[in-house]
Biopython code that builds the backbone (N, CA, C, O; Angstrom):
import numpy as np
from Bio.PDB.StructureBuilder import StructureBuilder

atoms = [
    (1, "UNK", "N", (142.236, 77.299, 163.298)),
    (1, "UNK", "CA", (141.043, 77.316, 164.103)),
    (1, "UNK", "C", (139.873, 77.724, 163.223)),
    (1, "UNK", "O", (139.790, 78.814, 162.657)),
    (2, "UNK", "N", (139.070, 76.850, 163.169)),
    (2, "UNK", "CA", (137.623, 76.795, 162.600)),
    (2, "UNK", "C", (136.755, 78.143, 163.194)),
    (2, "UNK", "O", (136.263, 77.924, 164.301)),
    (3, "UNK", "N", (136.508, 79.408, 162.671)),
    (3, "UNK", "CA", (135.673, 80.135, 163.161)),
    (3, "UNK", "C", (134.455, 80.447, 162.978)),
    (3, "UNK", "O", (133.929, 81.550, 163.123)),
    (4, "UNK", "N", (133.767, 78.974, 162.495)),
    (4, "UNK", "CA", (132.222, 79.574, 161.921)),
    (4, "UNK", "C", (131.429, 79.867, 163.193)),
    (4, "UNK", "O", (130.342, 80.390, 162.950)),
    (5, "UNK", "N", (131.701, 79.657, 164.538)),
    (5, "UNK", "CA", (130.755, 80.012, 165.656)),
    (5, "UNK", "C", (130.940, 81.533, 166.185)),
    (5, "UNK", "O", (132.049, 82.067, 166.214)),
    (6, "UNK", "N", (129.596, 82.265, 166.653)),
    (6, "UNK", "CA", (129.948, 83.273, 167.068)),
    (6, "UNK", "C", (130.565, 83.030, 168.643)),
    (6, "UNK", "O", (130.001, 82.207, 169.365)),
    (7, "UNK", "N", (131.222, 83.451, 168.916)),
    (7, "UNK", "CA", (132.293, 83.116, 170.282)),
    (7, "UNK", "C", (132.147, 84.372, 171.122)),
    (7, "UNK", "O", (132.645, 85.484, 170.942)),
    (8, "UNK", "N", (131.447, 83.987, 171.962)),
    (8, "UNK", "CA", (131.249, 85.538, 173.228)),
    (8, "UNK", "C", (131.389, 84.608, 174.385)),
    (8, "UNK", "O", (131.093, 83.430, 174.586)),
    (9, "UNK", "N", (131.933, 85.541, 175.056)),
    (9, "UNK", "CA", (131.563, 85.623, 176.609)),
    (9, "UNK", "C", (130.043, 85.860, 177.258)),
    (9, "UNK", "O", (130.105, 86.412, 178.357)),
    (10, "UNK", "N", (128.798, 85.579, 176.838)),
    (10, "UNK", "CA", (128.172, 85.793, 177.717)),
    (10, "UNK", "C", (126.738, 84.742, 176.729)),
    (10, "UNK", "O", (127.116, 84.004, 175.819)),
    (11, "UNK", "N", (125.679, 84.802, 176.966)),
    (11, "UNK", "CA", (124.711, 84.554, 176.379)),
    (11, "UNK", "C", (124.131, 84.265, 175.041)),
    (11, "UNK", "O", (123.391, 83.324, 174.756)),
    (12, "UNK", "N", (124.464, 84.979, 174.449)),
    (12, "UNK", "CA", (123.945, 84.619, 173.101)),
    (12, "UNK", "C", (124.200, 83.554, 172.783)),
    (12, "UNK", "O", (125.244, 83.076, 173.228)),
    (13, "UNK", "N", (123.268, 82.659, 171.789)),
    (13, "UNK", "CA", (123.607, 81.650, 171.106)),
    (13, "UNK", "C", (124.862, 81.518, 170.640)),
    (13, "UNK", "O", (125.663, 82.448, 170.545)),
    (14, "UNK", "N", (125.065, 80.391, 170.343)),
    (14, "UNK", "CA", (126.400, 79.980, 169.603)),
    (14, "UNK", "C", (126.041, 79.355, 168.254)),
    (14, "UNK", "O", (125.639, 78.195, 168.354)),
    (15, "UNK", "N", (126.097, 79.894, 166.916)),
    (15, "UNK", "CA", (125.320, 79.417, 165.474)),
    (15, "UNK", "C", (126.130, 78.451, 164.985)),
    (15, "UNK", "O", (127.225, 79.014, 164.967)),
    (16, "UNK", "N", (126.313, 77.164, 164.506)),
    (16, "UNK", "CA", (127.053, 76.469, 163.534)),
    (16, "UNK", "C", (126.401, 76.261, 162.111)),
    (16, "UNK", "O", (126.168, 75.263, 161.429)),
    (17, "UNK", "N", (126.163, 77.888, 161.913)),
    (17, "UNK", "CA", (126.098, 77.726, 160.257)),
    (17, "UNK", "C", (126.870, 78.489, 159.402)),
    (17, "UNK", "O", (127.464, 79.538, 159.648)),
    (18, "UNK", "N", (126.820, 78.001, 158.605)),
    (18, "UNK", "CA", (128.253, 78.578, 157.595)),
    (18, "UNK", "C", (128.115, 79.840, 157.695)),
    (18, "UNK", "O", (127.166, 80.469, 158.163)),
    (19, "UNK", "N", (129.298, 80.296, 157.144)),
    (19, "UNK", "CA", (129.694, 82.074, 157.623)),
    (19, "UNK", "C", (128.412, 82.903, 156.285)),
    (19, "UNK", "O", (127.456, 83.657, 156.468)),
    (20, "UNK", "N", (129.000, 82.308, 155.021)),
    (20, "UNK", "CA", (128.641, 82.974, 153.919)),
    (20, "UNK", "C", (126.956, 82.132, 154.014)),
    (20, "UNK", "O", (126.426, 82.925, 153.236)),
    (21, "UNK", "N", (126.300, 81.581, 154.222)),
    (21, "UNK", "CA", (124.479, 81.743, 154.150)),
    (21, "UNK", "C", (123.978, 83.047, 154.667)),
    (21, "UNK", "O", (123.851, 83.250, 155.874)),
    (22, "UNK", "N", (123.756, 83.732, 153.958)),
    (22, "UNK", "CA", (122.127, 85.106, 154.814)),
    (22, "UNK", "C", (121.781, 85.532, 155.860)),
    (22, "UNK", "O", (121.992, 86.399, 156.708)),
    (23, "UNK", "N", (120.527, 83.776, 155.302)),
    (23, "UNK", "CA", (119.833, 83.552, 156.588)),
    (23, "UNK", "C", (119.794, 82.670, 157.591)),
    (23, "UNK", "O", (118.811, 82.342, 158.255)),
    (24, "UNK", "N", (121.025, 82.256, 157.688)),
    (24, "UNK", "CA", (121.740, 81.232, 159.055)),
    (24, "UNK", "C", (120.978, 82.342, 160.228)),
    (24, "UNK", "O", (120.968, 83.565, 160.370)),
    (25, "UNK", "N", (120.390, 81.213, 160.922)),
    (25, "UNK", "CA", (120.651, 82.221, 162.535)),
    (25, "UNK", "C", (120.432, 81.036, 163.508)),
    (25, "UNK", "O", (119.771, 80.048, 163.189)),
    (26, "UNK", "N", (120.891, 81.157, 164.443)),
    (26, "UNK", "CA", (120.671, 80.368, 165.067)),
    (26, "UNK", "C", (119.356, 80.170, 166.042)),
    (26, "UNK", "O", (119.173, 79.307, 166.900)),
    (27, "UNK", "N", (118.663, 81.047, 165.708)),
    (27, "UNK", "CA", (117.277, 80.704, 166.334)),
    (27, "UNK", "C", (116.588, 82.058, 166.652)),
    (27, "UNK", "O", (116.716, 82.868, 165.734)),
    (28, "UNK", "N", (115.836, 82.537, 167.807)),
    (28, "UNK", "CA", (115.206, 83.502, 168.161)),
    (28, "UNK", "C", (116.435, 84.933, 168.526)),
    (28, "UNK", "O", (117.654, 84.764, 168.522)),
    (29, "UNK", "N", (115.900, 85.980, 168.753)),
    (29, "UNK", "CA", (117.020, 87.135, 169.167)),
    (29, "UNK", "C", (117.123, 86.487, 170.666)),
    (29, "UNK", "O", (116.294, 85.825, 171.291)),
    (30, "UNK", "N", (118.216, 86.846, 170.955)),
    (30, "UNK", "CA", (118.635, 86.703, 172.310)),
    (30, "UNK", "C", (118.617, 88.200, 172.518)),
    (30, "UNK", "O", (118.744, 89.150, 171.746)),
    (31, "UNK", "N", (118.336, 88.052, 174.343)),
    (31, "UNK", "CA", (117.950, 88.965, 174.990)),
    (31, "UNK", "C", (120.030, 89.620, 175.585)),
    (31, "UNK", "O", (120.708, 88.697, 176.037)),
    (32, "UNK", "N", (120.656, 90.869, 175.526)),
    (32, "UNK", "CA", (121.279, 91.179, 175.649)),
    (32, "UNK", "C", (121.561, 91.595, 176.739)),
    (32, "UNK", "O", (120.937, 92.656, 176.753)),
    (33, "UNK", "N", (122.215, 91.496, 177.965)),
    (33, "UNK", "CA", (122.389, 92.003, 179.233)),
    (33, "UNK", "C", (123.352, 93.413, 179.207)),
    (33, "UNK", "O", (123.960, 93.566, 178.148)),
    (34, "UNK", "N", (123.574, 94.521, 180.309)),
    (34, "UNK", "CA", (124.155, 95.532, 179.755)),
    (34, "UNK", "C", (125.616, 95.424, 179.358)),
    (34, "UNK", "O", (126.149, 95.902, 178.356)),
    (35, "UNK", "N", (126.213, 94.642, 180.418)),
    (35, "UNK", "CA", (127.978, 94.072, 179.657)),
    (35, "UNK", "C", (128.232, 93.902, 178.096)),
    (35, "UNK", "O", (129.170, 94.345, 177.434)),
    (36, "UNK", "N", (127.021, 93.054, 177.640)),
    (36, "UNK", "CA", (127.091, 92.671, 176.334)),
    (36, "UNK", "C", (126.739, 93.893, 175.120)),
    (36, "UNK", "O", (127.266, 94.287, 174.080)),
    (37, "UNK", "N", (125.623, 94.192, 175.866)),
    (37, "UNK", "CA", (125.842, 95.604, 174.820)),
    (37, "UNK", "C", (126.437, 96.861, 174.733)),
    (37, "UNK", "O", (126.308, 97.666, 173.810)),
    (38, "UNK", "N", (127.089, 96.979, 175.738)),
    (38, "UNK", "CA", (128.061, 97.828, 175.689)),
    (38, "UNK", "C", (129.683, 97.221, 175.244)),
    (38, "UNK", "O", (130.588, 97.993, 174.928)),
    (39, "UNK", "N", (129.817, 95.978, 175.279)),
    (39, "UNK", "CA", (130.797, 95.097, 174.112)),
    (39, "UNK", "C", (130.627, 95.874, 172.940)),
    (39, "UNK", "O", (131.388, 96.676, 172.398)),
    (40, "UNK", "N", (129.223, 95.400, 172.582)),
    (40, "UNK", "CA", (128.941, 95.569, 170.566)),
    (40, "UNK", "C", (128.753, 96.879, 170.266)),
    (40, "UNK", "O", (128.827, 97.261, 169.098)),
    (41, "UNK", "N", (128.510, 97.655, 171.207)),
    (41, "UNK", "CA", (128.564, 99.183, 170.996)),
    (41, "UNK", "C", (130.026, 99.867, 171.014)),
    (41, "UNK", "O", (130.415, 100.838, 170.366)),
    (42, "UNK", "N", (130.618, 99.186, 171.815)),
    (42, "UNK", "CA", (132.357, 99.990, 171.997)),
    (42, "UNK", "C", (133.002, 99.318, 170.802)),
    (42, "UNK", "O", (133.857, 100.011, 170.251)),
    (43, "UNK", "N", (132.679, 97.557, 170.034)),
    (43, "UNK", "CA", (133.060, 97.315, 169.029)),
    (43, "UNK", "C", (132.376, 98.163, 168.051)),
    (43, "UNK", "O", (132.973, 97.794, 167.039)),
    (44, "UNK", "N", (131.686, 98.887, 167.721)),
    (44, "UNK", "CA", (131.785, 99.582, 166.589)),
    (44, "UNK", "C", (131.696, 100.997, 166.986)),
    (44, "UNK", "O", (131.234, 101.875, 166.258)),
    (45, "UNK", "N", (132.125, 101.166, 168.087)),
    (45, "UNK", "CA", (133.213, 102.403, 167.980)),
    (45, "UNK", "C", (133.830, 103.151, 167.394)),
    (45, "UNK", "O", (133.757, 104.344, 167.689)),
    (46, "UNK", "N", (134.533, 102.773, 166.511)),
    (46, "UNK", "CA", (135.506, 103.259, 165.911)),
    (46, "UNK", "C", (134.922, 103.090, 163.812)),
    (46, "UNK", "O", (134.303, 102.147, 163.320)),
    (47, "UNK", "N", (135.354, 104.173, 163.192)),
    (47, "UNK", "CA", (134.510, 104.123, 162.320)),
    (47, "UNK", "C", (135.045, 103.252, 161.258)),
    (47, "UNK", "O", (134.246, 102.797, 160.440)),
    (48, "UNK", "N", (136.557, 102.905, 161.151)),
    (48, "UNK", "CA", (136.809, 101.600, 160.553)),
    (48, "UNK", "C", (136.104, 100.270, 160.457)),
    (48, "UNK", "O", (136.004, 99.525, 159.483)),
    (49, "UNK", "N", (135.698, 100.153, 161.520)),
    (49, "UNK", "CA", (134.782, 98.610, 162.309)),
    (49, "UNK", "C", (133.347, 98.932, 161.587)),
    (49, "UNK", "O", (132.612, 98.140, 160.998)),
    (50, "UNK", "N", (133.171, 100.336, 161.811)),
    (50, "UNK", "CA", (131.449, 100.493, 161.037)),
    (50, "UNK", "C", (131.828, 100.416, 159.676)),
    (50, "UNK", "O", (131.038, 99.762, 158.994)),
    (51, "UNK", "N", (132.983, 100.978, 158.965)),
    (51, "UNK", "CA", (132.851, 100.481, 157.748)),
    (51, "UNK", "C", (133.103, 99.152, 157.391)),
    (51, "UNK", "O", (132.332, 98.724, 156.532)),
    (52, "UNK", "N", (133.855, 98.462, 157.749)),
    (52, "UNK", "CA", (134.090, 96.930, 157.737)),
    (52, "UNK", "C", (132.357, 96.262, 157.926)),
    (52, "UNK", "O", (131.968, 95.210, 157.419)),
    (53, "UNK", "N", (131.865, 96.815, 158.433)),
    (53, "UNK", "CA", (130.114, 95.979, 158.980)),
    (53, "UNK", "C", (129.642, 96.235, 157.972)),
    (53, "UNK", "O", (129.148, 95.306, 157.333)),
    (54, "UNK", "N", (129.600, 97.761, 157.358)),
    (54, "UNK", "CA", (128.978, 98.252, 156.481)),
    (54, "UNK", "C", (129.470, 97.474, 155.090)),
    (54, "UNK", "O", (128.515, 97.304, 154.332)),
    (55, "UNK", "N", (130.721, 96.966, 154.580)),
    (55, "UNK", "CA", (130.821, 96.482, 153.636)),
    (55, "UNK", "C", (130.604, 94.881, 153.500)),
    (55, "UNK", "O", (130.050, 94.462, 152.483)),
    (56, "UNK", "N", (130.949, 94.148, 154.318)),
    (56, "UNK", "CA", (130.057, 93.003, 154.734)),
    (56, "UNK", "C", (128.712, 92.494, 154.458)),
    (56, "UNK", "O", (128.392, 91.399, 153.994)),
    (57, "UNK", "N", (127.722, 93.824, 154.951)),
    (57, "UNK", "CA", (126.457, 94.132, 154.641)),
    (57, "UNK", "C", (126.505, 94.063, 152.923)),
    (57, "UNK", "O", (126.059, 93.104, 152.292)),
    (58, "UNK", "N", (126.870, 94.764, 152.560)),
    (58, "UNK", "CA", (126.803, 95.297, 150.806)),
    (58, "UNK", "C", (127.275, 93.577, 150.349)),
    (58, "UNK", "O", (126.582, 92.770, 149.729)),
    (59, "UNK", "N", (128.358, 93.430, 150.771)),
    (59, "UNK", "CA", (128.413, 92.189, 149.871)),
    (59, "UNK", "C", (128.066, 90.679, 150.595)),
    (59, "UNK", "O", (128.097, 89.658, 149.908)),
    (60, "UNK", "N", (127.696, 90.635, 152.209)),
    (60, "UNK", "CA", (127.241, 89.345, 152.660)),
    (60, "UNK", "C", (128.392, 88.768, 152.961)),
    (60, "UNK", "O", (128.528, 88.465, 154.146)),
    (61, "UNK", "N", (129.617, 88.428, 151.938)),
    (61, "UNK", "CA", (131.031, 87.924, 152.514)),
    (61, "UNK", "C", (132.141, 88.255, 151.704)),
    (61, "UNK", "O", (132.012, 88.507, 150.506)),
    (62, "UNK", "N", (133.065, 88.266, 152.211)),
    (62, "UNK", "CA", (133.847, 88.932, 152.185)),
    (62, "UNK", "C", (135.658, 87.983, 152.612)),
    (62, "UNK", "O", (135.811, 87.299, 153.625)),
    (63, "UNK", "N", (136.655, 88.200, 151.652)),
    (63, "UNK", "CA", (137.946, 87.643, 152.008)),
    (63, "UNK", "C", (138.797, 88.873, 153.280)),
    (63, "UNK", "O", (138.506, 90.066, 153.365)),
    (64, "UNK", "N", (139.464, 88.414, 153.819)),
    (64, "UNK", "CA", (140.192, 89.598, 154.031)),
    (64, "UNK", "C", (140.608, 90.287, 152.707)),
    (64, "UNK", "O", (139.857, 91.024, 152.067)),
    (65, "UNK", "N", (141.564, 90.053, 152.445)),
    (65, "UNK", "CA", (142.111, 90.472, 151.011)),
    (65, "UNK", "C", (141.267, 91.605, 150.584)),
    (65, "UNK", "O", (141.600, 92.787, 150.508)),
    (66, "UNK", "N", (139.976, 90.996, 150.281)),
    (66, "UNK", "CA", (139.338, 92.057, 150.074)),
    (66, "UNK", "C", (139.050, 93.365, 150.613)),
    (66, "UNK", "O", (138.909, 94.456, 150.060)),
    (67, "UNK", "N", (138.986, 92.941, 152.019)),
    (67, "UNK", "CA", (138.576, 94.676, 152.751)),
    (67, "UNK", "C", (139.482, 95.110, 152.517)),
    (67, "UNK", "O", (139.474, 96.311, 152.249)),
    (68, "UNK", "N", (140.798, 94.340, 152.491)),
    (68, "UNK", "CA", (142.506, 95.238, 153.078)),
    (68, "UNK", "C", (142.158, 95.984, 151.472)),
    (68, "UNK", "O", (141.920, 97.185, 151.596)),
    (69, "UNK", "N", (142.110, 95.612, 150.406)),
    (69, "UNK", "CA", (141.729, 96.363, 148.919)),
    (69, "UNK", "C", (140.784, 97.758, 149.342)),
    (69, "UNK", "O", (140.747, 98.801, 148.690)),
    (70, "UNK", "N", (140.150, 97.511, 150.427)),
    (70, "UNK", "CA", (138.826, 98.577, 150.044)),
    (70, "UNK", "C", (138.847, 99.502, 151.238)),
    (70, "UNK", "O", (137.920, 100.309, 151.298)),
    (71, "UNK", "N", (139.806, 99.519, 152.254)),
    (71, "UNK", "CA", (140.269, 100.138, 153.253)),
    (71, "UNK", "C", (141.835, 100.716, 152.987)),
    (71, "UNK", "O", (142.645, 100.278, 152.170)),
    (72, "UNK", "N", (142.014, 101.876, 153.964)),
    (72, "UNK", "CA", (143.139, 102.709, 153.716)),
    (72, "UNK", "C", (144.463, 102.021, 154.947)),
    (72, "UNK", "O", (145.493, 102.644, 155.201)),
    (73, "UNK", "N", (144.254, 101.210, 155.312)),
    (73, "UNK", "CA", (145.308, 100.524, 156.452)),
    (73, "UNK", "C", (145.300, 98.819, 156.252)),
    (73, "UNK", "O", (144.543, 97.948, 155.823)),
    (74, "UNK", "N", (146.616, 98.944, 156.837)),
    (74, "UNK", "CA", (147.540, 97.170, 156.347)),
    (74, "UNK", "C", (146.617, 96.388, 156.812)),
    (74, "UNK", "O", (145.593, 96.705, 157.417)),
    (75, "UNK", "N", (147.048, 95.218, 156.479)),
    (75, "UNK", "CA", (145.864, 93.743, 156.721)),
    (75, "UNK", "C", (146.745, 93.345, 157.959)),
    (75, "UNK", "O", (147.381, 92.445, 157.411)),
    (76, "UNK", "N", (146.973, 93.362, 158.560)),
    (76, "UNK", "CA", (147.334, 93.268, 159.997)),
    (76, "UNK", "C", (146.001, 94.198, 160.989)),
    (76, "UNK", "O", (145.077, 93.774, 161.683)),
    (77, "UNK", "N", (146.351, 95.284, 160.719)),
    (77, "UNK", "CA", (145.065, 96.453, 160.726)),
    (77, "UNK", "C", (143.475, 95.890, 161.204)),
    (77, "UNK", "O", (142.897, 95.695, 162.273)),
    (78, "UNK", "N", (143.156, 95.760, 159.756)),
    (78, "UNK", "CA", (142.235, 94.978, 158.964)),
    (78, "UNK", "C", (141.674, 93.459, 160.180)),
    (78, "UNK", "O", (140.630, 93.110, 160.731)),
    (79, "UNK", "N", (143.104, 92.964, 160.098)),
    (79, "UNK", "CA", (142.376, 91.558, 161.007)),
    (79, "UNK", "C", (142.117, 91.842, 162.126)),
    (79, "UNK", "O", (141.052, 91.299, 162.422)),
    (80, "UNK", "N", (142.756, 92.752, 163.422)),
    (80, "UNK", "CA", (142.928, 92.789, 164.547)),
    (80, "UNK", "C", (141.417, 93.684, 164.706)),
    (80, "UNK", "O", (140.591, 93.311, 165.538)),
    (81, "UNK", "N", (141.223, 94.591, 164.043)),
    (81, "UNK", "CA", (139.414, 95.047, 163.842)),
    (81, "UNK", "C", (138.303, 94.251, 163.504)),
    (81, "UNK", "O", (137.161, 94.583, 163.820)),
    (82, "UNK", "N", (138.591, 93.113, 162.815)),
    (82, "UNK", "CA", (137.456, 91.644, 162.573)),
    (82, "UNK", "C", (138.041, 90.628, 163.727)),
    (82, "UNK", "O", (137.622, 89.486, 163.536)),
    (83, "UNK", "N", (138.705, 90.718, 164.615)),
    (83, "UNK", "CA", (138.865, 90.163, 165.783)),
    (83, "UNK", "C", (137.838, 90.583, 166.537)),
    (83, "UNK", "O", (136.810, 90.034, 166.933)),
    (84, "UNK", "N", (138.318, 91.696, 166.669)),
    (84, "UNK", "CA", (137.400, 93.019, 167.859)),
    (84, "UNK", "C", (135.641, 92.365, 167.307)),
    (84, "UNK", "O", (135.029, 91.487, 167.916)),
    (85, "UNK", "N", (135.307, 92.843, 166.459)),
    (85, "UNK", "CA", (134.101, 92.706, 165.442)),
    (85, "UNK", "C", (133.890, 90.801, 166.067)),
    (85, "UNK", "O", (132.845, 90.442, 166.608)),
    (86, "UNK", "N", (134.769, 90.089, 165.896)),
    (86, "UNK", "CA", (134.151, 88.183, 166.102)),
    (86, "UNK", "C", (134.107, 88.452, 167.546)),
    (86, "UNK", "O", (133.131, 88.110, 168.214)),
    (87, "UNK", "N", (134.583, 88.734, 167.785)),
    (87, "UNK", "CA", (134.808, 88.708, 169.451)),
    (87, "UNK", "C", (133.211, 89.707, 170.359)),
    (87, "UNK", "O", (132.867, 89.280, 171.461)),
    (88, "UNK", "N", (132.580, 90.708, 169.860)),
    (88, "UNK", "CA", (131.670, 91.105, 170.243)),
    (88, "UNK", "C", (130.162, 90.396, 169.386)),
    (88, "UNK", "O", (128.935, 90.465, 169.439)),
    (89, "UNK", "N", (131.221, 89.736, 168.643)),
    (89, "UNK", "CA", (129.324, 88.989, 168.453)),
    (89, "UNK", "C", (128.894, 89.039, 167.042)),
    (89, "UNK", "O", (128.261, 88.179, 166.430)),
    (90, "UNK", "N", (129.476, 90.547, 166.479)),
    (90, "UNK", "CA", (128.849, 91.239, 165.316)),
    (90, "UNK", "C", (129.112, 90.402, 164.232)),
    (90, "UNK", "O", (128.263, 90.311, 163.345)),
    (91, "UNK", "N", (130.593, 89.514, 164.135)),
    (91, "UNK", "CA", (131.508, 89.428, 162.532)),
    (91, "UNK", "C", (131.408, 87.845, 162.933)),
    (91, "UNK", "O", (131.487, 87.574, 164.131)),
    (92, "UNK", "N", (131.228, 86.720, 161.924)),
    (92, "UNK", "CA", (131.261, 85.780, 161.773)),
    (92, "UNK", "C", (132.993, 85.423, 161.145)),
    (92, "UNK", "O", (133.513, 86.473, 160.768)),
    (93, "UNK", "N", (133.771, 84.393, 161.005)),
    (93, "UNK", "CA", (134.336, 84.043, 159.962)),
    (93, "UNK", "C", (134.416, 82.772, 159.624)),
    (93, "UNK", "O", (134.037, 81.961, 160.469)),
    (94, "UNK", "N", (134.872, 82.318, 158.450)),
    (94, "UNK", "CA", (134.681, 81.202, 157.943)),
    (94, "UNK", "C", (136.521, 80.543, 156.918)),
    (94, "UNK", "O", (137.271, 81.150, 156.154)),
    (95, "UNK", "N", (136.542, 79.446, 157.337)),
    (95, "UNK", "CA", (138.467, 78.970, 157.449)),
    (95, "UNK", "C", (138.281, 78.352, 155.569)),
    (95, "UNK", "O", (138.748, 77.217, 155.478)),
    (96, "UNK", "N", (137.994, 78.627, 154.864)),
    (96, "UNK", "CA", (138.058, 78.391, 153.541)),
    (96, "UNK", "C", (139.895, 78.480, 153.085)),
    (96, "UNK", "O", (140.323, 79.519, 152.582)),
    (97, "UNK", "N", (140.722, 77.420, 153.310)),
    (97, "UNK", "CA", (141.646, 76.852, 152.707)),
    (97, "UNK", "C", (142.692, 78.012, 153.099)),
    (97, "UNK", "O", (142.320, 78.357, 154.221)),
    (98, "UNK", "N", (143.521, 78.588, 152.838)),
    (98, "UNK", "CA", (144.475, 79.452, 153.254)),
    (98, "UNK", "C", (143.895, 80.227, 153.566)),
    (98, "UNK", "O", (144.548, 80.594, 154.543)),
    (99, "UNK", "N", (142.922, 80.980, 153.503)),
    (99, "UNK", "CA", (142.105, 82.620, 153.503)),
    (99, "UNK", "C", (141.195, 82.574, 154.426)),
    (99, "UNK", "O", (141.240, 81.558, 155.118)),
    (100, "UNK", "N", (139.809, 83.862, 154.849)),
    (100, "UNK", "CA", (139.260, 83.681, 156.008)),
    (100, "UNK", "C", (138.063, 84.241, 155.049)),
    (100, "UNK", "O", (138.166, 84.891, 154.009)),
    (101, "UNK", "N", (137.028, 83.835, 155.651)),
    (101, "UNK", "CA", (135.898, 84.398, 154.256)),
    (101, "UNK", "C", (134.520, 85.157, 156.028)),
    (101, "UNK", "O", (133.979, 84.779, 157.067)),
    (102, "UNK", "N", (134.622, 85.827, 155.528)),
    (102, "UNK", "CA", (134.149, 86.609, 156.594)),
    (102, "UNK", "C", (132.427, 87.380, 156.483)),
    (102, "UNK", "O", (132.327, 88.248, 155.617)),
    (103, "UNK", "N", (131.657, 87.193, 156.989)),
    (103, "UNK", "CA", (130.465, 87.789, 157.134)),
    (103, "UNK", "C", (129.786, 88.371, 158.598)),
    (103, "UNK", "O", (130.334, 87.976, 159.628)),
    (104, "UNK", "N", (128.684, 89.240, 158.721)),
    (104, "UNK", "CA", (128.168, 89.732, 159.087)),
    (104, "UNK", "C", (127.283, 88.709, 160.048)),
    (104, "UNK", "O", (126.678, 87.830, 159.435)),
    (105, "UNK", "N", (127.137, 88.733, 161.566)),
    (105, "UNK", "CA", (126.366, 88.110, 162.163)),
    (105, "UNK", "C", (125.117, 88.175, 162.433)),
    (105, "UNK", "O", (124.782, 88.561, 163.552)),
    (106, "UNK", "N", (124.215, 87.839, 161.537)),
    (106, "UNK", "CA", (122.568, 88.105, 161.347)),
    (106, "UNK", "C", (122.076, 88.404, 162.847)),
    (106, "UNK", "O", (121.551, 89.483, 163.123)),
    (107, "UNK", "N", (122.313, 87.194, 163.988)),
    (107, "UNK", "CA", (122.204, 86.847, 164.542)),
    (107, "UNK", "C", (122.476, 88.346, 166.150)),
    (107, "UNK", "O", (121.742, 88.967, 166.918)),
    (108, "UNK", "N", (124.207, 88.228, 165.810)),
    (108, "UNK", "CA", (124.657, 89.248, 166.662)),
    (108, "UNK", "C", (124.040, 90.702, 166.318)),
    (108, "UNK", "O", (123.638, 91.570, 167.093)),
    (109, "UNK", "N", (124.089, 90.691, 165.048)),
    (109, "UNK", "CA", (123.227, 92.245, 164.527)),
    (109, "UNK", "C", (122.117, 92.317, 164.856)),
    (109, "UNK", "O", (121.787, 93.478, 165.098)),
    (110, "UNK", "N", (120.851, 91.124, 165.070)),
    (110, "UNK", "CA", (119.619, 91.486, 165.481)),
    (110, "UNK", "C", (119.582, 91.940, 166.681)),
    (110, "UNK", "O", (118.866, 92.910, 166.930)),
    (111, "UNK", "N", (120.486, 91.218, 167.846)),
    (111, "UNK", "CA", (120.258, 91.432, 168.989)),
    (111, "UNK", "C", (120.625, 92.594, 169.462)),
    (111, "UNK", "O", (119.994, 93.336, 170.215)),
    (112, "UNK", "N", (122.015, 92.781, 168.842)),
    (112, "UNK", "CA", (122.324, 94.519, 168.788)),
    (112, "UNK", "C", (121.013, 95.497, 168.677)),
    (112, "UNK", "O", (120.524, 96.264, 169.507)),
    (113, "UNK", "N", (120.650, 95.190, 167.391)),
    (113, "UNK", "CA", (119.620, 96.026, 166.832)),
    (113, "UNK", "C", (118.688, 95.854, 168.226)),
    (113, "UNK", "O", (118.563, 96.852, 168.937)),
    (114, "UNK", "N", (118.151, 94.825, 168.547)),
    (114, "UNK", "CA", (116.678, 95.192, 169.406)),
    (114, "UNK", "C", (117.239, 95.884, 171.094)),
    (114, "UNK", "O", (116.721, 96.739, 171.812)),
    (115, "UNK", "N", (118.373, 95.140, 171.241)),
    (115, "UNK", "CA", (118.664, 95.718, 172.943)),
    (115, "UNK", "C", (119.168, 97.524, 172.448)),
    (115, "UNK", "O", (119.210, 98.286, 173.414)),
    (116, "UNK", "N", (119.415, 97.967, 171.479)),
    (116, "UNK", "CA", (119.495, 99.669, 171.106)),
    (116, "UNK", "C", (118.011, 100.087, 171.289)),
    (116, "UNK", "O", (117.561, 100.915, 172.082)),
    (117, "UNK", "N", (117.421, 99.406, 170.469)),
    (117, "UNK", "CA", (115.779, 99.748, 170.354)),
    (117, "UNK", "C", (114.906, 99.992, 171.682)),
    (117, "UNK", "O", (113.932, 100.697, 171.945)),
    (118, "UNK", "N", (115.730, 99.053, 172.422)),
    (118, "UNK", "CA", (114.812, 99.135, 173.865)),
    (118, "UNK", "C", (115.328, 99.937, 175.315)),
    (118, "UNK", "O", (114.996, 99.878, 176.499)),
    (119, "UNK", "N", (116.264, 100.664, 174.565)),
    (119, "UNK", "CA", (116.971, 101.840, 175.389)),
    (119, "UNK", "C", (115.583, 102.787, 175.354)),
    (119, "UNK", "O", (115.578, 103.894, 175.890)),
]
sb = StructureBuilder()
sb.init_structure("model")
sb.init_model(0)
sb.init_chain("A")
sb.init_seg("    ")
for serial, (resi, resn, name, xyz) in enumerate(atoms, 1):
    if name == "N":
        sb.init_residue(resn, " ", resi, " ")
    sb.init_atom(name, np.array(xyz, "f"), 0.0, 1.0, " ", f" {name:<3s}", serial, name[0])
structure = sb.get_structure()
């Protein structure tokens, strides 16, 4: 399964641009309803998930392989937390040949960012 789209349940755009570009977005911030942000807030919950965002950030993309290297728990671990992470909006991924090449959702992060802001 092809995962370059961000895949939610509710509103936000849906982006078809590659995982690893920047500045892919799919257009303006979308406006966040409270279901949804309390999704992307309970997904980074847990401080594994903030470091996984946080290293993403630093490098833009990322293999699994790699985090499972730069984290203290198995790549089973590892994936089922960048599930959580695609699934609220935040984590993009991308199906590059056996492996999953994974980035940060410009897109899901802005909207995060502004519906926090407007608490």
């Amino acid at each position: 399964m092809n995962d370059t789209k961000v895949r939610r349940s509710g509103a936000l755009d849906v982006s078809e641009a590659p995982c690893c570009d920047p500045v892919a977005t799919a257009g303006p911030v979308a406006d966040l309803d409270d279901e949804q942000l309390a999704g992307m807030a309970k997904a980074l919950g847990h401080p594994l998930r903030v470091r996984i965002v946080r290293l993403l950030l630093e490098r833009q993309t990322c293999m699994t392989g790699d985090l499972v290297a730069e984290l203290p728990v198995a790549q089973s671990t590892v994936s089922e937390h960048l599930r959580i992470l695609r699934e609220a909006g935040l984590v993009r991924g991308e199906i590059e040949g056996p492996r999953t090449s994974y980035c940060v959702s410009p897109d899901g992060l802005a909207a995060f960012r502004q519906a926090l802001g407007a608490l």
